[in-house]
Steps between C-alpha positions, in 0.01 A plus 500: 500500500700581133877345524743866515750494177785688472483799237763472251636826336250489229213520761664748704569795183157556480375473836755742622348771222174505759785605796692776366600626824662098614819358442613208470765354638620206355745387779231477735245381206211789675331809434621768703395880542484774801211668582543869623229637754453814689558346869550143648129487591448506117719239440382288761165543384599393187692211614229421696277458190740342301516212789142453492510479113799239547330267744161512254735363210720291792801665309728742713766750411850543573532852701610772704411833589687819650342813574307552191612251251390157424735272306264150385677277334233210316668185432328135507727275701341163419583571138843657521423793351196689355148396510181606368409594887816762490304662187132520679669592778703822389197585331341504778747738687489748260112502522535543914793765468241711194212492745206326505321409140116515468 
């Protein structure tokens, strides 16, 4: 298993180019972003996908959902701040919010 390393600013710039539609929050050192859907069985289903995406990479998000909005907050907290696994894993919300890929 590869050792986690904190992302300095340098390595977060460009990464962060790839997630247009994430923020970062530098008090909290994560990625955060809401997801808008057209009921709460949407958003469950996508939360529901996202878990089984998190426990594949054993790397879970920070969230909460009301209604029709998820709020995921990435953040890695054996490194104090933001990992490589934050990255893959944003990506990897935005590809389960756009649909499937083929």
């Amino acid at each position: 298993m590869q050792a986690l390393n904190r992302m300095n600013a340098d390595e977060i710039a460009p990464n962060l180019q790839s997630l247009p539609l994430w923020s970062l929050d530098t008090g909290l050192k994560a990625l955060c972003r809401e997801f808008r859907f057209s009921d709460f069985g949407q958003a469950f289903m996508f939360m529901t996908q996202v878990a089984k995406a998190a426990e594949t990479h054993n790397h879970h998000p920070e969230w909460r959902n009301v209604y029709n909005k998820v709020w995921v907050t990435w953040t890695t907290h054996d490194v104090d701040g933001l990992s490589l696994k934050d990255i893959q894993m944003a990506k990897i919300c935005d590809q389960l919010f756009s649909g499937p890929t083929s």
